[in-house]
Structures are given as C-alpha cells and as structure tokens.
KEDRENBA-828166 format. One line per 3 residues: number of its first residue (from 1); their letters; for each residue x, y, z of C-alpha. Coordinates in nm, 2 decimals, padded with zeros to 4 digits. Example, Ala and Ser with C-alpha at 12.3 -4.5 7.8 and 13.67 -1.06 7.14 Angstrom:
REM KEDRENBA-828166
1	AS	01.23/-00.45/00.78 | 01.37/-00.11/00.71
***
This chain:
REM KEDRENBA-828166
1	XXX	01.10/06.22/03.54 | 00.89/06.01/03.67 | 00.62/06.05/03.40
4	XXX	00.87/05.98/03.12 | 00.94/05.66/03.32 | 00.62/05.58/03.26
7	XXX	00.57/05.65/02.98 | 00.88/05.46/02.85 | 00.77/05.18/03.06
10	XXX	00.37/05.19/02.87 | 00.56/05.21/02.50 | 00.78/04.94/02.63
13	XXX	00.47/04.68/02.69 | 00.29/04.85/02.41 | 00.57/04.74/02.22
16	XXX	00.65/04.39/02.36 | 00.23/04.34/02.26 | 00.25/04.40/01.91
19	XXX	00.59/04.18/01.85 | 00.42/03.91/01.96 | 00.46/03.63/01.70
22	XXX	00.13/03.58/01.48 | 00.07/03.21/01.36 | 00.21/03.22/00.99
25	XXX	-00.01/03.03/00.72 | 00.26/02.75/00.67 | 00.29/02.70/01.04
28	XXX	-00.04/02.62/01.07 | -00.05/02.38/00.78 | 00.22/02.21/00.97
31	XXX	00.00/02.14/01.26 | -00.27/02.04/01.08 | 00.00/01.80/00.94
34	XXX	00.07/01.63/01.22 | -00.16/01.31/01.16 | -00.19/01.21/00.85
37	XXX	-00.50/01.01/00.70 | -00.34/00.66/00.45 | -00.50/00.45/00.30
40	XXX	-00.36/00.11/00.36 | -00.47/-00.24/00.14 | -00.72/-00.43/00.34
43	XXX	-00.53/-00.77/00.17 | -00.33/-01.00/00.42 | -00.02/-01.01/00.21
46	XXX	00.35/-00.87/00.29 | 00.34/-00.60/00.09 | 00.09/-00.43/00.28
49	XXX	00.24/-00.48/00.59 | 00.59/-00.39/00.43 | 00.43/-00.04/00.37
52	XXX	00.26/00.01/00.70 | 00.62/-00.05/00.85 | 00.84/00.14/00.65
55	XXX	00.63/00.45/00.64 | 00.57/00.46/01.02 | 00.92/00.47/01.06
58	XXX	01.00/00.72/00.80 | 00.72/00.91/00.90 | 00.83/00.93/01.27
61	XXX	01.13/01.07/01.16 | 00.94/01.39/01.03 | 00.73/01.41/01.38
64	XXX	00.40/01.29/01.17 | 00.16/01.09/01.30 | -00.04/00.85/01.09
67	XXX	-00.39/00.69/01.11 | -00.33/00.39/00.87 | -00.74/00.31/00.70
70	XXX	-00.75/-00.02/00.61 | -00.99/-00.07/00.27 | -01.04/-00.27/-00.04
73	XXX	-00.87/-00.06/-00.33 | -01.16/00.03/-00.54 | -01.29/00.20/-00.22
76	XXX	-00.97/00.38/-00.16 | -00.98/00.55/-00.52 | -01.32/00.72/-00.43
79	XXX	-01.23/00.83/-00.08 | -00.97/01.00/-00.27 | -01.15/01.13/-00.55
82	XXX	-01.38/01.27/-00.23 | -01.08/01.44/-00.06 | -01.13/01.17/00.24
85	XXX	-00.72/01.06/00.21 | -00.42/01.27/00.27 | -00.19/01.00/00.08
88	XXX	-00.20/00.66/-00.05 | 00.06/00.37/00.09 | 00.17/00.21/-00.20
91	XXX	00.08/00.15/-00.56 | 00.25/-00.03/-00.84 | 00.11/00.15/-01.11
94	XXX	00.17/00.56/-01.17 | -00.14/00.63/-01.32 | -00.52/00.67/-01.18
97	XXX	-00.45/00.90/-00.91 | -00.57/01.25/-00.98 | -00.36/01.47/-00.79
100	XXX	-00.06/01.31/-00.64 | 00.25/01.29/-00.57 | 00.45/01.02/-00.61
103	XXX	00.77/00.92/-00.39 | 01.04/00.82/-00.63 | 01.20/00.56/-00.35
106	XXX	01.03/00.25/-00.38 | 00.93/00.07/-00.04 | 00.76/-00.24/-00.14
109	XXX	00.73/-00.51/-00.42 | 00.48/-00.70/-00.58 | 00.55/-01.05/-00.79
112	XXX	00.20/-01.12/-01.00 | 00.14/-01.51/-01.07 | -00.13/-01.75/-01.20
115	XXX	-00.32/-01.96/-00.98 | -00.43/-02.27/-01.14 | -00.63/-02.62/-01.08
118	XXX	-00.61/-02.74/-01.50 | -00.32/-02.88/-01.57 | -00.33/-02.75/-01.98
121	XXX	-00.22/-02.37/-01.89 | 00.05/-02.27/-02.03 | 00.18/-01.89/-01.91
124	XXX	00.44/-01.67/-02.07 | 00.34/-01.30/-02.03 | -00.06/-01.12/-01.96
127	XXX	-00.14/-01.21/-02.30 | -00.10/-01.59/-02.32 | -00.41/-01.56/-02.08
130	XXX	-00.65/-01.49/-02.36 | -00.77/-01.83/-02.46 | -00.90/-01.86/-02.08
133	XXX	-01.13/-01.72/-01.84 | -00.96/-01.52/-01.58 | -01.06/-01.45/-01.27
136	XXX	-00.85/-01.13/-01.01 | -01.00/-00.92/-00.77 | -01.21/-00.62/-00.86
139	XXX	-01.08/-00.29/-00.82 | -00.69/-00.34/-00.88 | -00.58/-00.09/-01.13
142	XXX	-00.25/-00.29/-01.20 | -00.45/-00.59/-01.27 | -00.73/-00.40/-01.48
145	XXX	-00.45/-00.25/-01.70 | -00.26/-00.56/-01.72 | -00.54/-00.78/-01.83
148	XXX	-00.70/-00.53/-02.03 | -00.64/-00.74/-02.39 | -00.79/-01.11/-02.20
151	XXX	-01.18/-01.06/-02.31 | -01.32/-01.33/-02.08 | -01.23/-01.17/-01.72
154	XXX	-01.43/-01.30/-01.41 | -01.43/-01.04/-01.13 | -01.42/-01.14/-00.71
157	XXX	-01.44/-00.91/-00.43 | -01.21/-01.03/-00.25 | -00.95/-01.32/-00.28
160	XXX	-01.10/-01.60/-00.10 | -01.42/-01.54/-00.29 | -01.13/-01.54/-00.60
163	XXX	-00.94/-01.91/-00.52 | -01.34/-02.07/-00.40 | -01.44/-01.96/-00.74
166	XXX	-01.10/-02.11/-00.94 | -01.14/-02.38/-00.72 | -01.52/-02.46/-00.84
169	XXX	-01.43/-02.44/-01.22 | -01.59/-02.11/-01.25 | -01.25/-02.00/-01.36
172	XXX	-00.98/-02.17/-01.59 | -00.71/-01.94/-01.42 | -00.68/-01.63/-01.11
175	XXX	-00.44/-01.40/-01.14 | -00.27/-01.22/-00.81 | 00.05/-01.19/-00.59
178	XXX	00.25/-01.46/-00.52 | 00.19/-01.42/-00.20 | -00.18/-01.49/-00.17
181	XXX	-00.07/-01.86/-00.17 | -00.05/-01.85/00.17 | -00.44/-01.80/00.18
184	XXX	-00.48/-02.09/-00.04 | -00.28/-02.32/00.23 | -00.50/-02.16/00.49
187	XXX	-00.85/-02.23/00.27 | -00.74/-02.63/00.16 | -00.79/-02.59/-00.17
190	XXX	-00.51/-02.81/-00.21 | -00.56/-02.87/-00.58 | -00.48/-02.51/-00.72
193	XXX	-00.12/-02.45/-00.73 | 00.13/-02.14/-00.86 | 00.21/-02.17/-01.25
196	XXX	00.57/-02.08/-01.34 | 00.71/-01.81/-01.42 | 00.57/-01.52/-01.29
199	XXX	00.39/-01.27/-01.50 | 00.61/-00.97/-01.35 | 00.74/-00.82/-01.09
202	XXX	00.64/-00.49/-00.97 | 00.79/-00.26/-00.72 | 00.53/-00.03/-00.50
205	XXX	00.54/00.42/-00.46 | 00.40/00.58/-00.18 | 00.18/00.84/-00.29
208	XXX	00.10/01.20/-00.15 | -00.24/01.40/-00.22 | -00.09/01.76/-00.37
211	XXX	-00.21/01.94/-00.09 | 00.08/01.81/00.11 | 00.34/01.90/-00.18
214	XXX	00.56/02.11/00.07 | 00.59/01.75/00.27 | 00.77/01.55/-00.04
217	XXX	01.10/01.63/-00.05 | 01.22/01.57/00.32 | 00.97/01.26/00.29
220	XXX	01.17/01.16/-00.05 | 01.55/01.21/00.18 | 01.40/01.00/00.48
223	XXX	01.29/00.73/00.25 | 01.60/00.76/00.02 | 01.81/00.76/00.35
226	XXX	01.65/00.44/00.45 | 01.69/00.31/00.10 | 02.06/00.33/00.15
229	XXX	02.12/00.22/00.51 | 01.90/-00.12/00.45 | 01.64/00.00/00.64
232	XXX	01.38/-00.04/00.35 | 01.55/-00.38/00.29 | 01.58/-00.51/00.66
235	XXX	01.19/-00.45/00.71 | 01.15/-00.62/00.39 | 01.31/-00.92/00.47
238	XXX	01.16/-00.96/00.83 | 00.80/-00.91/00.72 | 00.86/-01.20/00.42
241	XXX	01.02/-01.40/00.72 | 00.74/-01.37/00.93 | 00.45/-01.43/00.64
244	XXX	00.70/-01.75/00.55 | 00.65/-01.90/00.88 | 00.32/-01.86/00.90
247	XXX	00.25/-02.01/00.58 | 00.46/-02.34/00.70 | 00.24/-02.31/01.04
250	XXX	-00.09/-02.32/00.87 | -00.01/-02.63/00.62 | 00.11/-02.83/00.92
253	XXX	-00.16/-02.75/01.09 | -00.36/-02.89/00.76 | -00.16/-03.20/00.75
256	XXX	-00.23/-03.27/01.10 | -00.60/-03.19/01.06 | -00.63/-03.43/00.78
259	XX	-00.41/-03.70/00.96 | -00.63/-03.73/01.25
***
C-alpha cells in the first residue's frame, strides 16, 4: 500500500512535469512584439506629430510599446530595405515600400503648396510647374512621383536649406506642405509667400513590415475604432491648434525684433 502510494505520488509529479506549458512559436513572436522600431519624419510639421500621437495611443491599446526613430525619409527607405524598421508612421503614397502592409485607416494629412518670391507664377496642378526650376526636398517619394514630368528640378536636404535657396533666386519655385510656412516665419524670409491653390491634398497610411502581418488586423479595428469615435480627428485638430499658435508666436516675435 504504501509503495503504490508512492508510486502514484512519483507518476503524479512525473506527470504534472511534462504538462508543463512549452513557449509556442507565436507566443514568442508576441514578446518579441512588444516594442516596436518606427520610423518617424525628422520634419517639424503637424503631420509628423499627428502620427507620433495617434499611433502611441492606438498602439497602447494593443499593449505595444514603441521606440519612435526620427530620420530624413530617404534614410528611412534604406533602414528598411536593411530590415532596420519594424513599420513606417505614415506615407502618402502606396508605392516604394517593398514588403508592407498598409493600414487602410488613414491618420494624418498632407496639403502640398508652392512657395514663391516671383510674382509671374501661375499654379494650376504639378504640371503647370514645368516652365520653372523647382526646388523640394530630396528623398520624398510623393514629391519625386509628383514632379516627375517638371525637367528642371533643384534638390535640398532639408527645408531650410530649400526656402534659403528660393529665397536667393536659385529657384523660381519650392514645392512642400503647407505647413512648412511656419519655418519660413521663423527664417524671415519675409518675401516668399504660399501661391493659391494648393497642388493636392493628400491623406497619410501607417505602414507595417510583413513580418508583423499577424499584428494588422486588430491594429486596423483600434485605428478604425478611433476613426469613428473622433479620436483620429480630436488629435488632429489639437496638434494643428498648437503648430497655429506657434506660428503667430514666432512672427510677433519677428515684428517686435524688427520694431526695436
């Protein structure tokens, strides 16, 4: 009797051993998923801002952690050619991106203008630009693409470098977003102003690396979710609020300068 009990007692523990639960494949992917590597525009504007916010939010819903990398877009594209990003914030145009995913619920907006200092530019559509020399920032694929039929293009690397050179003549025209005017407050170049109207307007999809496919669709219902609720919207219209302001603080800070 009391070597059956012990028996039942070893095949008991024996047993409780080997029902252990092992670490399935997809469980581990899921902790590796925890912090996700995004590449975030290195451009001061709103929409980068507006994608930083509405992604940490939707992502928090999911329990995923992100490390946002600030970088200039042509740098993003071959960090991740090299594997180097697990997703992208936001682009406006679908294609070059090998192996993604994109998010059908779009979270931010871009409204691409003409800077000018000539007064003889006229603007109706990309292609009334190609009697001039047009200047944008190297890198941006919507840009590229959009521009592809003006022949004299004039390339920056960044857009201060892009208004200094408009500003100097070395450009009859610069095309970017409509909200890079705050920068050209900011800079005084006081003589190049927005022409009207806009070229387009473009709204912005977050885009996931295939490798996380299994993340997509409870991403897509979080973000879809938020589209409905306002929460896209709301986030939307605080950033623009906030970039507003700041705009009106730095040209009254100009007019004061230049008052004495």
């Amino acid at each position: 009797m009391r070597l059956s009990t012990s028996w039942l007692l070893l095949l008991l523990l024996t047993g409780s051993i080997l029902l252990l639960p092992v670490p399935l494949q997809g469980q581990t992917q899921n902790r590796e998923e925890r912090r996700l590597d995004i590449s975030l525009s290195d451009l001061n504007r709103p929409s980068t801002l507006m994608a930083q916010k509405v992604l940490s939010k939707a992502y928090e819903q999911l329990g995923i952690k992100l490390n946002f990398i600030a970088t200039p877009a042509a740098r993003a594209i071959n960090m991740w050619n090299a594997g180097r990003l697990d997703a992208v914030s936001a682009k406006v145009i679908d294609t070059g991106l090998p192996d993604s995913i994109k998010i059908d619920i779009p979270i931010v907006y871009e409204e691409a203008v003409v800077f000018a200092v000539k007064k003889n530019v006229s603007v109706d559509g990309f292609d009334s630009l190609k009697p001039y020399v047009v200047g944008y920032v190297s890198g941006i694929i919507y840009l590229e693409d959009r521009l592809r039929n003006v022949t004299q293009k004039e390339t920056a690397p960044n857009l201060e470098s892009l208004f200094r050179k408009l500003d100097a003549g070395r450009t009859d025209a610069a095309v970017d977003s409509r909200f890079s005017f705050c920068l050209v407050r900011k800079l005084g170049l006081n003589r190049i102003h927005i022409l009207e109207p806009s070229l387009e307007k473009r709204l912005g999809y977050h885009f996931l690396h295939t490798r996380h496919q299994q993340l997509a669709p409870a991403l897509e219902m979080v973000l879809r979710n938020m589209e409905k609720d306002g929460s896209i919207k709301k986030i939307q219209e605080d950033v623009m609020q906030e970039y507003m302001e700041q705009c009106t603080e730095l040209s009254d800070a100009k007019n004061k300068k230049a008052t004495g």
